[in-house]
C-alpha positions in Angstrom: 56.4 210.2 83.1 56.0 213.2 85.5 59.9 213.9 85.1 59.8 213.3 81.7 57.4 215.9 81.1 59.3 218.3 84.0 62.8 217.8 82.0 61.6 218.9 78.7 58.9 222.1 79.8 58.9 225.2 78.2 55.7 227.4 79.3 53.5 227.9 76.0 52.6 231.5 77.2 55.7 232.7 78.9 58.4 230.1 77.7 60.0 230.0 81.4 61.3 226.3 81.5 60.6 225.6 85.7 57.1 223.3 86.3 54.9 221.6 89.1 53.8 218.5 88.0 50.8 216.5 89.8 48.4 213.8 88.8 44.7 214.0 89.3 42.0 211.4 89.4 38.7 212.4 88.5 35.1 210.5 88.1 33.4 210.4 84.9 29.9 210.3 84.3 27.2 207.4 84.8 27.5 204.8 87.4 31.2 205.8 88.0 30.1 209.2 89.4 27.2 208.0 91.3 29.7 205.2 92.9 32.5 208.1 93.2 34.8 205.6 91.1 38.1 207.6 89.6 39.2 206.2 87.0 39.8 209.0 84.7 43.5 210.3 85.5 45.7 213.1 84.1 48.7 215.0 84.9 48.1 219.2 85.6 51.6 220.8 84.7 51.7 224.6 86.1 54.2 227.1 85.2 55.7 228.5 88.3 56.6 231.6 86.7 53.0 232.8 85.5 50.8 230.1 86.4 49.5 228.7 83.3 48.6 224.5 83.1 49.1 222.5 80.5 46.5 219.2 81.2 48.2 215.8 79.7 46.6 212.4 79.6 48.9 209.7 80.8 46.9 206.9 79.3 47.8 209.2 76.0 51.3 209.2 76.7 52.1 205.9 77.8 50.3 204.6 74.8 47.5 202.8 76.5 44.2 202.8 75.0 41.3 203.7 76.9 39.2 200.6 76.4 41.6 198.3 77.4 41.7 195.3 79.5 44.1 196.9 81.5 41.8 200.1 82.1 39.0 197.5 83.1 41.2 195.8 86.0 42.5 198.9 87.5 38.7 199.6 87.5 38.0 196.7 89.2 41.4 196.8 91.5 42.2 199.7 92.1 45.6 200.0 90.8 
């Protein structure tokens, strides 16, 4: 997906087409941030020519839904 999204880039604010890609894993709220559990991922894509990021959510892309069973054993998991 990462290279997916780095192929077809074009910066909203300066329209330079060049782009960092990297996923990030964050907690949510609840249990999961008392435990430190991160289950919540996305993908931060920064301009390199001005800086500006773009914030995508792979579970968005890939089509999978959030309260799926497959969300529920990577929770348990960890993959």
């Amino acid at each position: 997906m990462e290279q997916i999204i780095a192929n077809r880039f074009i910066c909203a604010k300066c329209k330079h087409n060049e782009c960092h890609v990297k996923e990030v894993a964050m907690s949510g709220t609840g249990l999961s941030k008392l435990f430190d559990i991160e289950y919540n991922h996305f993908l931060f894509v920064s301009c390199l020519n001005c800086g500006f990021v773009e914030v995508y959510n792979p579970d968005i892309l890939h089509g999978k839904k959030t309260g799926s069973l497959g969300t529920a054993l990577d929770l348990l998991f960890g993959n």
